[in-house]
C-alpha positions, 0 to 999 in steps of 0.5 A: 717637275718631280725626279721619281725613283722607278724602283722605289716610287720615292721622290729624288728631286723637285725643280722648278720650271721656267714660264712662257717669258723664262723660255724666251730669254733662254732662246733670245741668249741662244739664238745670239750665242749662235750668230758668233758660234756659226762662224768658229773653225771646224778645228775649234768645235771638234776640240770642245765636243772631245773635251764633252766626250772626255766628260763624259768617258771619266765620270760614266759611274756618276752619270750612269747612277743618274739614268738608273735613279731616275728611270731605272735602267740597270746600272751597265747598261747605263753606264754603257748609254754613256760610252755610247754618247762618248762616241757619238762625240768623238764621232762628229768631232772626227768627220764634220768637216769631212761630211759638210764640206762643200761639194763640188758640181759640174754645171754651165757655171765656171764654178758651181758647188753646194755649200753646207751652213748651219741654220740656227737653234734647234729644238730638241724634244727628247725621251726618258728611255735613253735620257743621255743618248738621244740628246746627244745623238741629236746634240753631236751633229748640230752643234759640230755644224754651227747650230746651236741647241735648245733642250726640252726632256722628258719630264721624268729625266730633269736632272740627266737634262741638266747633267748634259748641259753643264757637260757642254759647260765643263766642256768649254762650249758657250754657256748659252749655246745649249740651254735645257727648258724646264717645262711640260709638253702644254708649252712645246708649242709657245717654244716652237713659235719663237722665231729664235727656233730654226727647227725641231727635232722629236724623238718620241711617241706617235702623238708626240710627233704629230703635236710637234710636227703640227706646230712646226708645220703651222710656223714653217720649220724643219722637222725630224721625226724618230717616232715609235716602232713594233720591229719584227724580228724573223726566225727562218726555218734554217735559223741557228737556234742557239744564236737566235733565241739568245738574241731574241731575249736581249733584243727585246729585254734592253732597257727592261723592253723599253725601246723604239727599236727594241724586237717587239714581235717575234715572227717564226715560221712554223718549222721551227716554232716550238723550238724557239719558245722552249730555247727563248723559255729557257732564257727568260728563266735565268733573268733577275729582275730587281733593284738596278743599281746591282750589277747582278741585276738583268731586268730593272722597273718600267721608268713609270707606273703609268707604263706599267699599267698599259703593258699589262692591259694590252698582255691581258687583252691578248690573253683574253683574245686567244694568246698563250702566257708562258711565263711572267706577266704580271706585277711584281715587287711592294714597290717600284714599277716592277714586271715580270718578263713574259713570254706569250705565244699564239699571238695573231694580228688582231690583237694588241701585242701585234697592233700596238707598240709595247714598251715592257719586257714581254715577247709576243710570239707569232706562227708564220707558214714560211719565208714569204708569209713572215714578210707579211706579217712584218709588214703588216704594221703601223710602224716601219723603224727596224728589224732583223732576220735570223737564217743560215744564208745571209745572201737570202737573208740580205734578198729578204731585208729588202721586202721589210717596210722599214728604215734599218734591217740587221741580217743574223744581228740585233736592231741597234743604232751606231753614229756610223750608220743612218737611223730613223723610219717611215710610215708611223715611226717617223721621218728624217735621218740621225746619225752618219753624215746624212743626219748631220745634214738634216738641219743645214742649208743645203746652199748652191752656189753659182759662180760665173767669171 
């Protein structure tokens, strides 16, 4: 398993990986670490998982560099991904207890009440995009509810997935309740099939999920699903230019455009269409791409030449079907995965900046007649993750929010994730909930209890 610096193409790092019989020690010692670790006080977890978040808040500059190195993401933002996991620690070791108390119910029992158990190791098959966050997303809430984790990365990130479980370690976590399988995508399946794995959560492509949901589905165990997205971001006629336009260059150029939430289509009602492309045009000039470790540096490479090349065919295909290129679009730099931002308008429906997720720094940009029309446009996709709308009146705003086909909709603001408030999507972007108490809840017993006198 090979480290690649995106910005430089060079090799960082060799691992070695573990064999089908490696994996199933690692899950025998999981899965027994766990039967001890299921019955330890809510008080105890909550001081471990700030001890993890205390790790990580003191050595975000060692951590960030690491995300940067290995899949490119500008040092700040790296570093932010870090305070962000941080959080979603100190989040859970907060309200835990408070989430998966029992719950009591009025019934023909003398005392009946829902119980919230943990159910086991949890499979977690991340991505590369976000190598800190999303494992601890997933690695917050299961391990504050008795679960136990088992860590399968993408493979351009082994050394973040190592990094994180020697965290939990330093923390004072057992040291095999969350252990990092190094193996490719082939060996999912052989893992899933272990009956020490309760359930499986995917963070991922659309073909990705669907893999890992197949095989779960044949072994019988719960899955969560936080699959791809195209999110429409929706400019109205009454928009405040200025706002909308700044956010729209940093909703869709985070992570050099390499996001599941990040806004991918630009939906503006005719009114105000050219406004938008000059203000938004006008923004993409300023951006410096280049080498991500300095702070000055506000685009960094794709994490991988592979994505590089499908970004640039579906821009050439759009283009090639009647889209307007403005600026960017095309490979940059002697080395390293590096794109020019890009800005294409006249995008429509039938081409691939509409129909496909696009993972890259480039904005398609689509004409809609007025409210209602953009509402369609935004549904007429695959995808259902998240989205926004920009107008001067939120309470028509919030009316509309309601029509997106979608699991997150922000009014005035930029589609973001916080531990505070339920992730995850429907139609192609998956199932299931993180985040908030209704993702701690996911991978529990939800146990009735019955008591009569």
């Amino acid at each position: 398993m090979k480290s690649i610096n995106p910005a430089t193409g060079e090799l960082i790092q060799e691992y070695a990986t573990h064999t089908p019989e490696a994996c199933d020690e690692i899950i025998h010692e999981v899965f027994n670490t766990w039967k001890v670790w299921k019955n330890t006080s809510f008080a105890h977890r909550s001081g471990l998982m700030n001890a993890a978040a205390d790790i990580l808040q003191n050595r975000k500059h060692e951590f960030g560099l690491l995300i940067t190195r290995e899949m490119g993401k500008i040092i700040g933002e790296a570093e932010a991904e870090v305070e962000k996991s941080a959080w979603v620690c100190r989040y859970y070791a907060e309200n835990a207890e408070n989430f998966l108390s029992d719950e009591m119910i009025e019934s023909d029992a003398f005392q009946s009440f829902v119980a919230f158990e943990p159910l086991g190791p949890v499979l977690a098959v991340m991505p590369w995009n976000f190598p800190f966050w999303q494992v601890f997303r997933f690695a917050a809430p299961a391990l504050m509810a008795g679960n136990a984790g088992v860590l399968k990365h993408a493979s351009n990130v082994p050394g973040c997935a190592l990094a994180i479980q020697e965290i939990f370690r330093e923390a004072g976590f057992p040291k095999n309740l969350f252990r990092t399988l190094m193996i490719g995508n082939k060996e999912v399946a052989h893992v899933i099939k272990n009956n020490g794995i309760m359930a499986a959560t995917l963070t991922g492509s659309e073909y990705a999920g669907s893999k890992v949901a197949e095989a779960c589905g044949k072994n019988l165990k719960k899955t969560v699903m936080e699959l791809g997205g195209s999110d429409p971001f929706i400019v109205l006629a009454d928009a405040d230019m200025e706002q909308s336009s700044k956010w729209a260059v940093t909703a869709r150029m985070i992570n050099a455009g390499q996001s599941c939430i990040a806004a991918k289509r630009f939906i503006v009602v005719q009114d105000v269409y050219e406004q938008f492309i000059q203000k938004v045009l006008q923004r993409i000039n300023t951006l410096k791409t280049g080498n991500p470790e300095i702070r000055e540096t506000d685009i960094g490479p794709l994490a991988r030449l592979d994505l590089l090349d499908d970004l640039d065919e579906q821009v050439k295909k759009s283009l090639a079907a009647g889209a307007k290129l403005h600026v960017g679009g095309k490979r940059t730099g002697s080395k390293g995965f590096f794109y020019e931002p890009a800005l294409v308008s006249d995008v429509n429906d039938s081409m691939p900046l509409f129909r496909e997720e696009t993972f890259g720094p480039v904005m398609a940009v689509i004409k809609a007649m007025d409210a209602e029309d953009a509402i369609r446009l935004a549904n007429d996709s695959f995808y259902g993750l998240g989205g926004c709308i920009w107008t001067r009146d939120y309470m028509k705003g919030t009316a509309l929010a309601r029509q997106i086909e979608s699991g997150a909709v922000f009014v005035n603001g930029m589609t973001k994730s916080d531990p505070r408030l339920p992730f995850g999507g429907i139609k192609r972007s998956g199932y299931g909930r993180e985040l908030s108490h209704y993702g701690i809840k996911e991978f529990v017993n939800i146990k009735t209890i019955w008591v009569s006198k």
